[in-house]
C-alpha positions as CSV (number, residue, x, y, z in Angstrom):
1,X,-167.5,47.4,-60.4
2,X,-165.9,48.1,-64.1
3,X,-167.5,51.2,-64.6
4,X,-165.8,52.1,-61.6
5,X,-161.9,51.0,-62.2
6,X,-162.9,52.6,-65.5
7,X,-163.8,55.9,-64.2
8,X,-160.6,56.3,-61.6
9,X,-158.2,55.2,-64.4
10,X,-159.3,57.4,-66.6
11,X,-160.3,60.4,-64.5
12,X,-158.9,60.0,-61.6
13,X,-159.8,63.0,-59.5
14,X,-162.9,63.5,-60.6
15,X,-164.0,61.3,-57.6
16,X,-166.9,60.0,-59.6
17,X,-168.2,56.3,-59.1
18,X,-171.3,54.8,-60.2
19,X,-173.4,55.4,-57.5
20,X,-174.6,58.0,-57.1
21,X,-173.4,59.8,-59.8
22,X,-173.5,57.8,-63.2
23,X,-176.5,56.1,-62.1
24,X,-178.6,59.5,-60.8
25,X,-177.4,61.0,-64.4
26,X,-179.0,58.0,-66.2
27,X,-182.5,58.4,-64.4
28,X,-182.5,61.6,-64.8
29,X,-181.9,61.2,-68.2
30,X,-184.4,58.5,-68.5
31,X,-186.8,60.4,-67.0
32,X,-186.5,63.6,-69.2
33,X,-186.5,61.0,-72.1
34,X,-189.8,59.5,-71.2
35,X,-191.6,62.5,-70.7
36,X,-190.0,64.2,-74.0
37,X,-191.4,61.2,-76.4
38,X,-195.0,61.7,-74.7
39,X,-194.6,65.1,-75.8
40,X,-193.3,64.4,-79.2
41,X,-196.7,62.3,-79.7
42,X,-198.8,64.5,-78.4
43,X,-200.7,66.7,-80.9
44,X,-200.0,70.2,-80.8
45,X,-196.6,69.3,-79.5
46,X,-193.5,68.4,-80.8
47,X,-189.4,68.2,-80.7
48,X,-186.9,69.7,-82.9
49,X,-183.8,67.5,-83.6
50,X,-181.8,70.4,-85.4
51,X,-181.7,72.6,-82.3
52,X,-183.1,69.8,-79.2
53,X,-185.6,72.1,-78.4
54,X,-189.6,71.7,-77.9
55,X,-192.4,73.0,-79.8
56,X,-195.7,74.1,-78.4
57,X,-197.7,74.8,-81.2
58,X,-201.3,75.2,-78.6
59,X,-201.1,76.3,-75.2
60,X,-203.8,74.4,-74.0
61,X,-202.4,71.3,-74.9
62,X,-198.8,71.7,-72.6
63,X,-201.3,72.8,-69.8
64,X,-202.8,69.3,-69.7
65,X,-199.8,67.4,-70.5
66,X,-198.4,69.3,-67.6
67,X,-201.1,68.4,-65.4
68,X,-199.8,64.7,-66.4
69,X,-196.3,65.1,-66.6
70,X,-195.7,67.2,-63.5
71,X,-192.0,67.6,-63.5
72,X,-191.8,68.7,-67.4
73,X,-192.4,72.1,-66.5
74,X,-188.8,73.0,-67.9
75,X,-188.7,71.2,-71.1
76,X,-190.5,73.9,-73.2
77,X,-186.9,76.3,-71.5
78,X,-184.0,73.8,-71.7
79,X,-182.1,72.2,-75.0
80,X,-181.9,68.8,-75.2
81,X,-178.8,67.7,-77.2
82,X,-179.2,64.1,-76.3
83,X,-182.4,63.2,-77.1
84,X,-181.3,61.4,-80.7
85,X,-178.6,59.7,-78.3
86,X,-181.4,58.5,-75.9
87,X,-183.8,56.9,-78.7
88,X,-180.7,54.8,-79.1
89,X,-179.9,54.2,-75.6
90,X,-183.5,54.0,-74.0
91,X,-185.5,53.2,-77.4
92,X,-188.6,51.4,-76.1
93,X,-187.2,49.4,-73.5
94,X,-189.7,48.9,-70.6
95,X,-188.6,45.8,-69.7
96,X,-188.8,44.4,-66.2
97,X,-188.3,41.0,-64.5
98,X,-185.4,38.5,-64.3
99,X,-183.4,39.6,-67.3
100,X,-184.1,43.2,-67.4
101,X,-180.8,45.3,-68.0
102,X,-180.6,48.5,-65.9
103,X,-178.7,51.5,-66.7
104,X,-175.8,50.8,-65.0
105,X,-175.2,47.4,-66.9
106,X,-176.3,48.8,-70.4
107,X,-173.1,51.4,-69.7
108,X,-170.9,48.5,-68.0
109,X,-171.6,45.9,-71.3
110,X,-170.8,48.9,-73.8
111,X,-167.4,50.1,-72.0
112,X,-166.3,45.7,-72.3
113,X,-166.5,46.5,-76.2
């Protein structure tokens, strides 16, 4: 795997290799990126870019979104630097099928340019 010769030329004792650790980064990322742009669009919710952070502007609003969205119980504590960076990485793309790109190849075609 490139990502991997990449990764143990450049770093290497970090002992890091694509799987498990790049790829269980980018889910988790993808992950906290999904359920922070259901949160930017729902109302009496939002994100701030300047500082990453959330807003919850009514109460009631992140109790049902939590009721949805389970694991987002930390996004109204946490930053989240990265989310600008994810709109460009993750953008829309729910694609699935034959020529789907995962994670993993998204990171391998941008390190070949």
């Amino acid at each position: 795997m490139e990502l991997e010769h990449y990764l143990r030329e450049r770093h290497p004792e970090s002992g890091l290799k694509g799987e498990p650790h790049v790829n269980s980064k980018l889910k988790f990322w993808k992950r906290s990126y999904a359920s922070l742009s259901l949160l930017k669009g729902r109302s009496g919710l939002g994100f701030q870019y300047s500082d990453g952070t959330t807003i919850i502007d009514d109460p009631k609003e992140w109790d049902k979104f939590l009721k949805n969205e389970p694991g987002a119980s930390n996004m109204n504590t946490k930053k989240w630097p990265l989310f600008a960076d994810w709109e460009e990485i993750f953008g829309k793309d729910r694609a699935t099928g034959e020529h789907a790109e995962g994670p993993l190849d998204a990171v391998e075609d941008i390190l070949k340019s």
